[in-house]
N, C-alpha and C positions, 0 to 999 in steps of 0.2 A: 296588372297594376291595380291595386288599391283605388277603390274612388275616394275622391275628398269632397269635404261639407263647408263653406267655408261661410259665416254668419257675418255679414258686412252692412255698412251703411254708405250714403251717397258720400262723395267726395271724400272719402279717408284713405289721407296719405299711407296707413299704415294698412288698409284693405288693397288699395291698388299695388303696393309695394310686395305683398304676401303672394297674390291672385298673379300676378308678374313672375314670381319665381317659380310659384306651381306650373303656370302655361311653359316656362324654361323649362320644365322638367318632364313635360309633355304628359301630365296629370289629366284626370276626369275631372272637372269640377264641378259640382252642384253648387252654385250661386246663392243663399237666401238674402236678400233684402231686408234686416227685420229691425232696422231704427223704428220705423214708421208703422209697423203692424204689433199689436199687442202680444199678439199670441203668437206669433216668430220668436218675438224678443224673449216673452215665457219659457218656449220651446228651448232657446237658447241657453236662458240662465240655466232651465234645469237638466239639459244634459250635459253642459259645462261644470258642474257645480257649483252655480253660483256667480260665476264669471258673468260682469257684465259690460264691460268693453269690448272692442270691434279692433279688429277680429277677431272670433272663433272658429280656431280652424280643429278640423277630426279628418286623421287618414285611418280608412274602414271605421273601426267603431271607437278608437283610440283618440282622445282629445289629447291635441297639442298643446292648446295653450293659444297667444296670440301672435304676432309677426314678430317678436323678439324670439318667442321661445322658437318660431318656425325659420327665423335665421342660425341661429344657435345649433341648431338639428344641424343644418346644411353644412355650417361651418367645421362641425364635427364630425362629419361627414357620414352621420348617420339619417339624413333625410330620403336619400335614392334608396337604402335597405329600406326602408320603411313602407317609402312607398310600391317596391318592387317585392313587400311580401305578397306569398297567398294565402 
């Protein structure tokens, strides 16, 4: 399985809702934190491109996008390929 990155801040309905269907999916998750740290946040925008809302989610080195675009996968049913590449 793919590990995931997922860039979140405290309390966001849309980081817990994301971080929720990954654990459903029985996913690796690497957690950052980065409202609060600067250089998270940097880290964030610039392997996002730019994206600066929460979340940022990357399965292996592939950025999704945030919880819309990682519901959208699912519902499309292309999130288990994705994450079940090697």
């Amino acid at each position: 399985m793919q590990p995931v990155t997922i860039y979140t801040k405290p309390l966001c309905p849309y980081c817990m809702r994301a971080m929720a269907l990954l654990k459903k999916k029985g996913a690796v998750i690497t957690e950052i934190c980065a409202a609060f740290d600067r250089e998270k946040r940097e880290e964030m925008i610039a392997r996002s491109g730019g994206a600066r809302t929460y979340p940022q989610i990357f399965i292996g080195k592939t950025h999704i996008g945030g919880c819309d675009e990682l519901m959208a996968l699912d519902r499309a049913g292309k999130l288990d390929p994705l994450l079940d590449a090697a």
